[in-house]
N, C-alpha and C positions, 0 to 999 in steps of 0.2 A: 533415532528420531526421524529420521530420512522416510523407516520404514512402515511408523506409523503413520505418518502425515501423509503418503501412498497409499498407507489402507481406507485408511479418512476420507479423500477423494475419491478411490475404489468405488467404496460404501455408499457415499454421495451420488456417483455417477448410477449406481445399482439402483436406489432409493426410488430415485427423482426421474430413473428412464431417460439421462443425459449422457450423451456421448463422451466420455472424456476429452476427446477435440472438439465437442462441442463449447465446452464449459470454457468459462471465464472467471478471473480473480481480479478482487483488487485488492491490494495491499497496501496499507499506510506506514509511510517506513519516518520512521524521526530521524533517523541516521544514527541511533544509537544501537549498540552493538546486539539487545536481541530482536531490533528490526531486522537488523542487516543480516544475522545469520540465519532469520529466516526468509529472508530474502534470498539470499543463495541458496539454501536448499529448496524453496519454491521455483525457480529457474533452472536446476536442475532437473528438476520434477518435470518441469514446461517440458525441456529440452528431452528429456525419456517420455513423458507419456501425452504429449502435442496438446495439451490446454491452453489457454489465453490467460494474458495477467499483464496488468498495469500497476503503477505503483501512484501512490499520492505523498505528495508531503506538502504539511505547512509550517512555512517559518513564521513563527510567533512573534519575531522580533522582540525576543523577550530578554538578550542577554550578547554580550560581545560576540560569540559564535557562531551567531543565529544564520546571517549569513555565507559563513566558510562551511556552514551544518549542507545546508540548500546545497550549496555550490558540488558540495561531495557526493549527495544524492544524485545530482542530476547528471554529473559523471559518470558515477556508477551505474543509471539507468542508462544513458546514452553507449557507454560501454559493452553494459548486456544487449543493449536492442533492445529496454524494456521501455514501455510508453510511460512517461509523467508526465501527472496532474502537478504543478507547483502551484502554490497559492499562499498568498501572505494574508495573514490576521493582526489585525491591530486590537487589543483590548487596553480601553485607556487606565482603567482601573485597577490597585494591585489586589484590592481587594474579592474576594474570592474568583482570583483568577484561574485558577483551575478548572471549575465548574464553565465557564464563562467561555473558557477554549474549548473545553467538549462538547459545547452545544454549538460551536461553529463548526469544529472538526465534522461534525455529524450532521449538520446543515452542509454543506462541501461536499462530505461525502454520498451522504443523501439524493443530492441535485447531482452530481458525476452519474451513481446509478438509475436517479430517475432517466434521465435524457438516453441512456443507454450509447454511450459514445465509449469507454474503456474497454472496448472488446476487442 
């Protein structure tokens, strides 16, 4: 897995005529488990081949965990040395709340890479 996701990047950096230490990532991690594991091999990656990465999370406050979820992310980014975005979404509605959280997540996301600050 490790060594596709290095050639993916590779590729990327060949494509686009970007530096490998030039490039930056953002990564939106939920805190569940294959956030996290590709969070650790993306930081791995950082730490071998010198790119930039930040991570985002939003706690949805959507459930008892919501903030022990946050709290575990932001350790583990503080941990790595990696930059986070936290940010909390309220949707009052339970009704198609799904849809409803990925068009903030993406608004969030969206406005993080427009302003260009996660690098």
């Amino acid at each position: 897995m490790i060594e596709l996701i290095k050639n993916k990047i590779n590729d990327y950096s060949f494509e686009d005529k970007i530096p490998i230490d030039d490039m930056s990532f953002l990564l939106s991690l939920s805190g569940g488990i294959d956030s996290m594991v590709l969070a650790k091999i993306m930081i791995e990656l950082k730490n071998t081949l010198g790119f930039n990465i930040s991570f985002v999370h939003m706690n949805h406050h959507s459930h008892e965990q919501s903030n022990n979820i946050a709290k575990f992310v932001k350790e583990f980014s503080n941990h790595h040395g990696i930059n986070l975005f936290g940010e909390d979404i309220y949707i009052s509605s339970k009704h198609n709340f799904e849809s409803m959280a990925r068009q903030k997540r993406y608004k969030i996301i969206n406005n993080i890479l427009k302003h260009g600050v996660f690098s």
